[in-house]
Residue frames as qw, qx, qy, qz and C-alpha x, y, z in Angstrom:
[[0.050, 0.023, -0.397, 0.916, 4.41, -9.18, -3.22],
 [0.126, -0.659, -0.733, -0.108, 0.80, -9.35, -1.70],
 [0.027, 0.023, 0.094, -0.995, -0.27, -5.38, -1.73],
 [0.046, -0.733, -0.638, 0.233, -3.97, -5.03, -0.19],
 [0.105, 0.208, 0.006, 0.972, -4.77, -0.86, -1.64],
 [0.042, 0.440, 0.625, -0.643, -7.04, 0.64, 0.64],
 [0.324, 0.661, 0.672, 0.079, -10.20, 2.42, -0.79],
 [0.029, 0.901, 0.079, -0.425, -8.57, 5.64, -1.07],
 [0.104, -0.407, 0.711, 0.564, -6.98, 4.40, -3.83],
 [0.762, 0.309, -0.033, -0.569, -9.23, 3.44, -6.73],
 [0.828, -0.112, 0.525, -0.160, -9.64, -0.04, -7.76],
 [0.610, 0.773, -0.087, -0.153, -8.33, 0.90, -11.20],
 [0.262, -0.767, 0.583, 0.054, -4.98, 0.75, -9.83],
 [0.757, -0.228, 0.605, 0.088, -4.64, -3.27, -9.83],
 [0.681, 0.702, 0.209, -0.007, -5.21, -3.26, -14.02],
 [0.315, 0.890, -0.296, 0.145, -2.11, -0.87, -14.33],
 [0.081, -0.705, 0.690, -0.138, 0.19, -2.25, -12.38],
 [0.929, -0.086, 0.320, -0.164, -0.65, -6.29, -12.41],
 [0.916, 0.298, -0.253, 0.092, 2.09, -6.89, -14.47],
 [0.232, 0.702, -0.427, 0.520, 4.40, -5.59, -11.76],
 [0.254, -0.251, 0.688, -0.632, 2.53, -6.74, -8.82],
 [0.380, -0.148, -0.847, -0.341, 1.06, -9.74, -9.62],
 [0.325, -0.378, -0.845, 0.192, -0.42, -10.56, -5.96],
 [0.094, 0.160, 0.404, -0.896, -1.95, -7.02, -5.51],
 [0.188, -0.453, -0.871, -0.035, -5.58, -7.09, -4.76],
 [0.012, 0.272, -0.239, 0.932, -7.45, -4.16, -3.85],
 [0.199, 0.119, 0.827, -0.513, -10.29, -4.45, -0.36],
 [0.633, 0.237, -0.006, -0.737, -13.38, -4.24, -2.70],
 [0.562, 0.337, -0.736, -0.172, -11.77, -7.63, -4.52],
 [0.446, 0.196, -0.860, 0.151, -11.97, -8.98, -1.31],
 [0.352, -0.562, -0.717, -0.213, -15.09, -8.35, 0.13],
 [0.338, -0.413, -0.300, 0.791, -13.88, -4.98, 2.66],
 [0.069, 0.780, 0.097, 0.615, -15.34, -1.89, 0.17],
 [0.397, -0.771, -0.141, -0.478, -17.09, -0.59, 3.41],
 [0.784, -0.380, -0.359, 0.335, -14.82, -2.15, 6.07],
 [0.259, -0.963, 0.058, 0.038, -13.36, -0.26, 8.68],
 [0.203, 0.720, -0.648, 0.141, -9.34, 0.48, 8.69],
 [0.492, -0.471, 0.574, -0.454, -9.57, -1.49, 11.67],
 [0.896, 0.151, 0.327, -0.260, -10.81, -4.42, 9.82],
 [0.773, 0.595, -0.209, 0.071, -8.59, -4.01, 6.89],
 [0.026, 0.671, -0.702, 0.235, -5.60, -4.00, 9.23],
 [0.657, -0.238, 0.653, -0.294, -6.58, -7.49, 10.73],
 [0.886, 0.425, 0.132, 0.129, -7.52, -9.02, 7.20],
 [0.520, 0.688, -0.491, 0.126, -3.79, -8.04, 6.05],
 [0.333, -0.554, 0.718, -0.258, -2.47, -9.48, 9.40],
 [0.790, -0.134, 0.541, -0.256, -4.20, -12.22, 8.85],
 [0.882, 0.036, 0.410, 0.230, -3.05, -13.03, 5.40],
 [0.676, -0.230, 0.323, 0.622, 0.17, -11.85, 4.99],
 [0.413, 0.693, 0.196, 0.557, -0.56, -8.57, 2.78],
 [0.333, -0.112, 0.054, 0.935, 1.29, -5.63, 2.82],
 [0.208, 0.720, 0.662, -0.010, -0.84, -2.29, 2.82],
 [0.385, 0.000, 0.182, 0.905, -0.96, 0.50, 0.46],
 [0.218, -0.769, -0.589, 0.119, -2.61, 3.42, 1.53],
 [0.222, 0.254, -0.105, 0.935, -2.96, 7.26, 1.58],
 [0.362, -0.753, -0.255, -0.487, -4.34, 7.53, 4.74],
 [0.035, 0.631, -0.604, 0.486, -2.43, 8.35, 8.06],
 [0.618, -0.454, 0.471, -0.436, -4.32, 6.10, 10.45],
 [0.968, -0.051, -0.086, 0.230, -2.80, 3.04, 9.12],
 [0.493, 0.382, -0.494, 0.606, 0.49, 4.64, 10.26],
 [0.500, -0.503, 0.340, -0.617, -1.00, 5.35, 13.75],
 [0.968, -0.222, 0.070, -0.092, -2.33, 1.65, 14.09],
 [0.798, 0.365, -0.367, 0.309, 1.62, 1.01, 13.23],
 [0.360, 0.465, -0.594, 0.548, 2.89, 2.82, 15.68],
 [0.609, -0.376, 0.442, -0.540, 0.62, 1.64, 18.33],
 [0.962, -0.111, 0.205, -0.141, 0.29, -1.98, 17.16],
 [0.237, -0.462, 0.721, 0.459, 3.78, -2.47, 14.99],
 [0.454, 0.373, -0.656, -0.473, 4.27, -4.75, 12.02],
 [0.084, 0.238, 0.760, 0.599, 2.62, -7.17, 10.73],
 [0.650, 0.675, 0.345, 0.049, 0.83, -5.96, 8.85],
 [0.438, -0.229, 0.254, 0.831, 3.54, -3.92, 6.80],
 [0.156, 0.829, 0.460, -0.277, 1.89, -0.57, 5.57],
 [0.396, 0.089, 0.272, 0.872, 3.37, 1.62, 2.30],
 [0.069, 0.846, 0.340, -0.405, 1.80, 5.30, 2.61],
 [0.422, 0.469, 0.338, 0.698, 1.35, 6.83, -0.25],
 [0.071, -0.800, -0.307, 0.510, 1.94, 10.56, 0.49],
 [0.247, 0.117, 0.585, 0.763, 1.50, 11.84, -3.26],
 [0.264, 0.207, 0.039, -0.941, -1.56, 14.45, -2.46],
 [0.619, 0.561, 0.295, -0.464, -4.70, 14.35, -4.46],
 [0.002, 0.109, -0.821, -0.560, -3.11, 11.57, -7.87],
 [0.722, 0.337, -0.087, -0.597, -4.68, 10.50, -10.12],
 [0.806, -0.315, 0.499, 0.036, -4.34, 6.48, -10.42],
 [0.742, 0.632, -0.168, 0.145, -2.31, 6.84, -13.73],
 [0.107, 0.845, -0.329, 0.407, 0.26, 8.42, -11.31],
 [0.773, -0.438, 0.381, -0.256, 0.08, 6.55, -8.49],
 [0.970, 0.217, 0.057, 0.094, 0.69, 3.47, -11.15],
 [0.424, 0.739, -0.359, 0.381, 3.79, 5.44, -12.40],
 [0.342, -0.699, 0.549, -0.304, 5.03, 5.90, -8.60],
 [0.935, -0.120, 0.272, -0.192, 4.11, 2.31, -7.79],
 [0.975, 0.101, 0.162, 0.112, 6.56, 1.08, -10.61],
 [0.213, 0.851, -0.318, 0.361, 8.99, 3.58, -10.21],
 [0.407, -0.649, 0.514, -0.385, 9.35, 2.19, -6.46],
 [0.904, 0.044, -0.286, -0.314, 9.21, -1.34, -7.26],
 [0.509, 0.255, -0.677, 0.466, 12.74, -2.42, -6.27],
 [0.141, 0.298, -0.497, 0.802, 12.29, -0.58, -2.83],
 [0.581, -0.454, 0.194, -0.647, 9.30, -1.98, -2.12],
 [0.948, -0.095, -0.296, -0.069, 10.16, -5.50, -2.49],
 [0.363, 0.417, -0.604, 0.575, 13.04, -4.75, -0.28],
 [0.527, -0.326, 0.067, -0.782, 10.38, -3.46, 2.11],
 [0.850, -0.137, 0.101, -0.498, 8.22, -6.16, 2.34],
 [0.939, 0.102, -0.325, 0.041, 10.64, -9.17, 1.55],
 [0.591, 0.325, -0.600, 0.431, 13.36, -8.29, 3.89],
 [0.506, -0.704, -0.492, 0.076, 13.39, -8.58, 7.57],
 [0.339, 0.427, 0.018, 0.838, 13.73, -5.56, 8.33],
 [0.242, -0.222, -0.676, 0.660, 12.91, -3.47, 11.48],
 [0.190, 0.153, -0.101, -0.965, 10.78, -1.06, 10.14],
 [0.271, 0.400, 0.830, -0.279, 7.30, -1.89, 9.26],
 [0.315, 0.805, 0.450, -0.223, 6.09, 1.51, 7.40],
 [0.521, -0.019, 0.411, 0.747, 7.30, 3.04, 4.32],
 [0.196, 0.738, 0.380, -0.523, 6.53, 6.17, 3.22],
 [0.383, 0.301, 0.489, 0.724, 6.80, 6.92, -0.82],
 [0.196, 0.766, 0.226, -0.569, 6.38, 10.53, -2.01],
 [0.667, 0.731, 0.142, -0.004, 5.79, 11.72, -5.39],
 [0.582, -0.320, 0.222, 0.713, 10.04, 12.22, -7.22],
 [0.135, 0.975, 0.176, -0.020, 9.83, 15.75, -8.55],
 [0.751, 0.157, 0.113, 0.632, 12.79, 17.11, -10.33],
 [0.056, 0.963, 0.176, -0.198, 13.46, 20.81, -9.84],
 [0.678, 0.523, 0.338, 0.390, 15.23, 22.65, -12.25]]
């Protein structure tokens, strides 16, 4: 699974979860720190990553431009990237379902799984 993580996700991320997601990469790795959304949405189009982001306007550019790119929004507040990791390989099945099947959908939205008691 090729997961591009946008910059609102620290670069720490890729360390914790590389043995889950081998092909994720995160836009500083790939020469985007400073790049606009706009840019990072064309570099994933152009090669074939999947983006993972907790900011809304990559779900705007989805619903104005569609898929590809495929876009997982993390809506898990203000984590910390231990957590995030945790989500990340909590969801693992459901994202490679995501991104490897052809499916009509384009954007996935993962929120934090909170047990209440």
């Amino acid at each position: 699974m090729k997961l591009l993580f946008d910059q609102n996700i620290s670069h720490r991320i890729i360390a914790k979860i590389s043995a889950d997601f081998a092909e994720a990469t995160h836009v500083r790795e790939v020469g985007l720190r400073d790049a606009t959304d706009r840019v990072i949405w064309e570099y994933a189009k152009e090669f074939d990553y999947t983006i993972v982001t907790k900011d809304d306007d990559f779900e705007k550019f989805h619903l104005v431009w569609g898929a590809p790119p495929k876009v997982v929004w993390l809506k898990i507040g203000n984590s910390q990237t231990d957590e995030i990791a945790r989500i990340l390989i909590q969801q693992k099945e459901r994202i490679q379902h995501f991104i490897t099947k052809e499916l009509e959908i384009g954007l996935l939205e993962i929120y934090p799984l909170t047990i209440i008691l």
